[in-house]
N, C-alpha and C positions, 0 to 999 in steps of 0.2 A: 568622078567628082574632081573638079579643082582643087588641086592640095593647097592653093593657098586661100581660099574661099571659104569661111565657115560658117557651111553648112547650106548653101542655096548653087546647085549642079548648074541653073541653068546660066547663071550671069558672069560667064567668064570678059566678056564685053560689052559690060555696061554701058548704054548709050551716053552721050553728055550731059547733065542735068547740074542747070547751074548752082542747084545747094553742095553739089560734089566740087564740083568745080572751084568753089570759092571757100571748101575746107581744105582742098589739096594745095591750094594757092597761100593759105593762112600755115599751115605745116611744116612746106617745104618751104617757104622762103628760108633765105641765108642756108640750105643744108649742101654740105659737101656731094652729097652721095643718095638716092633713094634704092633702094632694093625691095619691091620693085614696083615703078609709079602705078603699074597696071592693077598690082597685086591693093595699093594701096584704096585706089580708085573703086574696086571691086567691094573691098572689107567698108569703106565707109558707105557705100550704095546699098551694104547688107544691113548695115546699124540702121540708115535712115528707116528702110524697110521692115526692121524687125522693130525696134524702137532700143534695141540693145545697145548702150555706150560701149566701146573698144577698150578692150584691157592695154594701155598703156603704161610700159615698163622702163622705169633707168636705174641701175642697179650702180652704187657707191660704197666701197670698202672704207668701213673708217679709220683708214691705219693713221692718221694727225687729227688733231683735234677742230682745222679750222678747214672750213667748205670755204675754197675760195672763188675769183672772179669767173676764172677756166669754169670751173662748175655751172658758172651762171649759165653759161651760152646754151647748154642742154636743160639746168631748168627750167629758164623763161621757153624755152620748147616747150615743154612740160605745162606750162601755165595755159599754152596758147591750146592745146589740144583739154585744158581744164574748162577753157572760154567756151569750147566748141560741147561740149555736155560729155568727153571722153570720163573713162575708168583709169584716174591717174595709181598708179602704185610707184610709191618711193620703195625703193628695196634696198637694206641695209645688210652688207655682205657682212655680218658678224662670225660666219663659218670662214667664209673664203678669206675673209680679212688677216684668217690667224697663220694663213698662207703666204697672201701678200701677193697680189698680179705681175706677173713674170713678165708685162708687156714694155718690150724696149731693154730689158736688162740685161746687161750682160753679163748679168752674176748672179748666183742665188743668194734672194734678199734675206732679212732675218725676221725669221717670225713672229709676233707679235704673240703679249701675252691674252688670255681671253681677258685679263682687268684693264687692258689697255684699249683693247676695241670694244668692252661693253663702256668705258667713260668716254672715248670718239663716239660712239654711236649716240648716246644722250646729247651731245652738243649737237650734232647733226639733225636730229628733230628740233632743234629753238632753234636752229638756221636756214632750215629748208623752208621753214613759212615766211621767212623775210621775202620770199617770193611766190611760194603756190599757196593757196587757199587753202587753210588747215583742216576747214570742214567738207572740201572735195580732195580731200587726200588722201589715201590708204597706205600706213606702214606697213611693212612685211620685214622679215628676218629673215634670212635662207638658213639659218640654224633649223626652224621648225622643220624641215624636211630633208636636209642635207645631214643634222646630226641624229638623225633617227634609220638613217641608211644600217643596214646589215655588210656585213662583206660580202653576201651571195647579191644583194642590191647592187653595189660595187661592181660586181662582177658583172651585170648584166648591161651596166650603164660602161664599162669601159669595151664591150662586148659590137656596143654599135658603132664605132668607130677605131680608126686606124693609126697606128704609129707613121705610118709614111705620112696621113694625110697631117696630120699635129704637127712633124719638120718639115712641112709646106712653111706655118709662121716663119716669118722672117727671124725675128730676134731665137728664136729656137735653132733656124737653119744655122743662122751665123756662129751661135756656139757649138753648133757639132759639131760645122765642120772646120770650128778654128781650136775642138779640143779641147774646149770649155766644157766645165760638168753640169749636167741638166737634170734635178731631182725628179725621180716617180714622179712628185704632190706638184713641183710644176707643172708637169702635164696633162694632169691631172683638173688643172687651176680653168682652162677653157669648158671641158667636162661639167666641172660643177655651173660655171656660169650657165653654158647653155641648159641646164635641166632645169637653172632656175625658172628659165623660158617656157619650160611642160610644166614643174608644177604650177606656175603662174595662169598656164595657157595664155599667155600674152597674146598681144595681135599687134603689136608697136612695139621694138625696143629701141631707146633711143644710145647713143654712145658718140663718143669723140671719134673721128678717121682712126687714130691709133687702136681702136678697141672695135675695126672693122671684122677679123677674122672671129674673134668670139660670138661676135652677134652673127653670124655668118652659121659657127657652131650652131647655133642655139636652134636656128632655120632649120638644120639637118635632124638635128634630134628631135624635134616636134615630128616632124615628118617620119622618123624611126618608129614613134611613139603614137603613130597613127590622127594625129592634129594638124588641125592649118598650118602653113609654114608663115611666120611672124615678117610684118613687113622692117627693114633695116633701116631707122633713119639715122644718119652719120652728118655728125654735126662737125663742120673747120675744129682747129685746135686752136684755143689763144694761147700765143707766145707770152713770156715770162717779162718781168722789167727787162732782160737783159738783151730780148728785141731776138734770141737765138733761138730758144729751147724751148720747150713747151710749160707752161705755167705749173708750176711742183712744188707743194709741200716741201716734199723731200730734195729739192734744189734752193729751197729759200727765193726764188725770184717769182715768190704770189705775194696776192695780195687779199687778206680774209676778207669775211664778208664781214665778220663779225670784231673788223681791228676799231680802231676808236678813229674817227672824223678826223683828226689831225694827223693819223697816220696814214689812210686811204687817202685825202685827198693830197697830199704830199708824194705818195708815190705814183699817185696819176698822172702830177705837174712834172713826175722823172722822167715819163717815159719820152725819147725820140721823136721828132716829129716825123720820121718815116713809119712807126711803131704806131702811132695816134689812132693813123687809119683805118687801122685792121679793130683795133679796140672802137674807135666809132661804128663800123659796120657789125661788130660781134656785141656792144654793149651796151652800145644807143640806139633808143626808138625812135631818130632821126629814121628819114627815110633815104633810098638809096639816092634817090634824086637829090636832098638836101646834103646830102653829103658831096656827092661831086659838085655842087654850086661850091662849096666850101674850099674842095680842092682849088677850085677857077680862083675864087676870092686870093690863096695865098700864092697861086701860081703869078697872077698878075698884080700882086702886093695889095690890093684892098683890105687884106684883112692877113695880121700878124699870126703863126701859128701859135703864139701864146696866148690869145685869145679864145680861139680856138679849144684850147689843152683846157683852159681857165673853165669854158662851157662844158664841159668832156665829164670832168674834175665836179663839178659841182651837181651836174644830172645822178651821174653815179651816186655820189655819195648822200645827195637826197633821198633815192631811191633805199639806201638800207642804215642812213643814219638820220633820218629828216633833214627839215627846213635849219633846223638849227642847228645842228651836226655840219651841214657843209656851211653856213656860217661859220661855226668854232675853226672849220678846217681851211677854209682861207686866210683868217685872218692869222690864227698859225704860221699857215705858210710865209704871208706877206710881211709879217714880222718876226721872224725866225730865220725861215729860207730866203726870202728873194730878199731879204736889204741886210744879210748876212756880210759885217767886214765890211760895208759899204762906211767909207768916213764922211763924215759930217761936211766937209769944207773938200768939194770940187767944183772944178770950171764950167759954168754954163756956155753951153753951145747953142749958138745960132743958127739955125738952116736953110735959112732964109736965102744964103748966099747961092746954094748949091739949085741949079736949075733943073727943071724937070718934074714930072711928077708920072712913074713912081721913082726912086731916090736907090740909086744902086748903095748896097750896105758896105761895099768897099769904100766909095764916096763921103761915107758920113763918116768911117773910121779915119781916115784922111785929113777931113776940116777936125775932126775933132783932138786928133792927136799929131799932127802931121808928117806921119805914115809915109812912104812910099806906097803906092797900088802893089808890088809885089811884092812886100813887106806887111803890109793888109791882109791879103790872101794867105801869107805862110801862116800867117796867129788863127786864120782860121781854120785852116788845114790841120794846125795842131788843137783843134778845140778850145783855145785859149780866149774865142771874143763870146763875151756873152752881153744880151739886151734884158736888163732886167730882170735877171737872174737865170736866164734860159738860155742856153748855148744856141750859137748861129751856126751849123753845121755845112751851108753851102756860099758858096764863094759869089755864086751868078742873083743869091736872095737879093729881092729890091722889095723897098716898103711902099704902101703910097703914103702920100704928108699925113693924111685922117687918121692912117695908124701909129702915125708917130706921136703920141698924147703928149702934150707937155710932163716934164718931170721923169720922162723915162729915163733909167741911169745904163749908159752902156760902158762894158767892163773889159777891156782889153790886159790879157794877162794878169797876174795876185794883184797888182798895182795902180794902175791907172783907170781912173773912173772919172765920165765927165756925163752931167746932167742934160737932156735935151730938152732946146723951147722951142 
């Protein structure tokens, strides 16, 4: 029998049929990674046939209190395989949590107390339904299984796999062999995840790229434990505000799901306009296509990236704080942030004079301050010109006239502000 097929020997190559075809195409879009499409194709050709929805898993430790956007990208996954009639389980790592996932550390973290991860896990149920259907949703706990283990359990569960194979993970490899100290319970920490996977019998787990080797785990020990091997879907990482690192809690550069409307929509108008894009493709249900128009639009100046960020900014924060939430959290912005230290009495500029249309933005800092062109370019190099409260980051940006709205203020260095008509 097909070890990844449960339960029907004969369909290892299920022909095309386009109700498969058009769940695997709803699943995987946007996923870094499938392990593996074949295996996937097979298990959803067995559901049709059997009438059985797919045990669908994504397992979250509550070591903070706030699910933030990073989160999202795996549970709008979660949503879409909710749409398709699958068996969603949210799993709440309240055993593993008190551990704390070793992934990417280069030090062993500090354990968390069990009062700290049973009050993160209550906020994480009122936050997981801002996005999946509470009445197609099934919590779990891997406490009920994991803290009921014996030692001879232990023993049998550390029995099927290897020490060599566990410093395969990278952040494990890196501390061996730079003589870093790696606790038993870390290694322990992929173990428990993947058993979550047998007791579950999962047939989906979903996780971020970084959280590829456990779900990986979890594949082998199903397979140990005589069950279908779970197919891996691996979702991109979103990056943190700081455009570097991956969106963390435990880094301060998230963004909750559950912050107030004038704080989400504020640090969405923060981020980079090189940063924007990855957030459009991981956090809007623009499509790909509408998104590269968009790119075209700013490459060729039709459209400001600040507009742009302003739509970004307002989708999001509808999405988990309503209509009036990203109302509250613009108008915030607009009168807080963007006209922050802006003084009352500057020079209105004319544009009239400058030919062309789109309008190089060295150009307009120019007529409007009378600049030098390489004097222009160094304020922007040091992040010092901003339009409207949004920094101009490229030196070659040109606008066309339509995005230039009257009243826009652009801000060269703490000091100099001039209004454009």
């Amino acid at each position: 029998m097909n070890a990844d097929h449960p339960g029907n020997p004969a369909a290892d190559s299920p022909p095309l049929d386009p109700r498969i075809e058009q769940q695997v195409a709803l699943i995987t879009k946007g996923a870094s990674e499938v392990i593996s499409l074949e295996s996937l194709r097979t298990k959803i050709a067995f559901s049709l046939e059997s009438g059985r929805p797919l045990v669908c898993k994504l397992g979250a430790d509550p070591s903070a209190p706030d699910i933030h956007l990073g989160h999202t990208v795996v549970l709008t996954k979660l949503r879409h395989l909710q749409e398709l009639g699958h068996q969603v389980v949210f799993l709440i790592g309240d055993f593993t949590g008190r551990i704390g996932d070793p992934t990417g550390r280069s030090r062993t973290r500090k354990p968390l107390t069990s009062e700290e991860v049973a009050a993160n896990a209550r906020t994480y149920q009122d936050q997981i339904h801002k996005i999946l259907d509470p009445e197609k949703t099934t919590i779990r706990f891997n406490s009920e299984w994991l803290g009921s283990m014996s030692f001879s359990d232990v023993l049998e569960l550390t029995g099927r796999y290897t020490i060599a194979r566990l410093l395969e993970r990278d952040d494990f490899h890196k501390r061996y062999t730079a003589n870093h100290p790696i606790g038993v319970h870390e290694l322990m920490y992929p173990l428990m995840q993947g058993y979550d996977s047998v007791a579950l019998r999962a047939d989906i787990e979903l996780g971020a790229t970084d959280q590829k080797f456990n779900l990986l785990v979890g594949r082998d020990l199903q397979k140990s434990y005589g069950q279908p091997s779970q197919v891996c879907l691996i979702m991109p990482i979103l990056e943190g505000l700081d455009g570097v690192q991956k969106m963390s809690k435990s880094l301060g550069n998230y963004i909750g799901v559950d912050e107030p409307p004038e704080d989400m929509f504020g640090k969405l108008m923060s981020i980079s306009d090189k940063l924007m894009w990855n957030y459009y493709n991981l956090l809007s249900d623009r499509t790909p296509a509408e998104i590269e128009e968009f790119k075209t639009d700013t490459a060729n100046g039709t459209r400001h990236p600040m507009e742009l960020k302003f739509d970004l900014a307002h989708e999001v924060t509808v999405r988990f704080q309503g209509l009036d939430g990203a109302r509250r959290g613009r108008e915030h912005f607009e009168s807080v942030v963007r006209r922050k230290d802006v003084p009352d009495e500057m020079d209105n500029v004319e544009l009239s004079s400058l030919e062309g249309d789109p309008i190089w933005v060295v150009r307009i800092i120019q007529v409007s301050f009378g600049l030098s062109a390489g004097e222009s370019i160094r304020m922007i190099k040091q992040g010092a010109v901003k339009l409207d409260g949004l920094k101009i980051e490229d030196k070659d940006q040109s606008f066309a006239r339509s995005a230039l709205t009257p009243g826009m203020i652009l801000q060269v260095g703490k000091r100099r502000f001039a209004r454009l008509k």
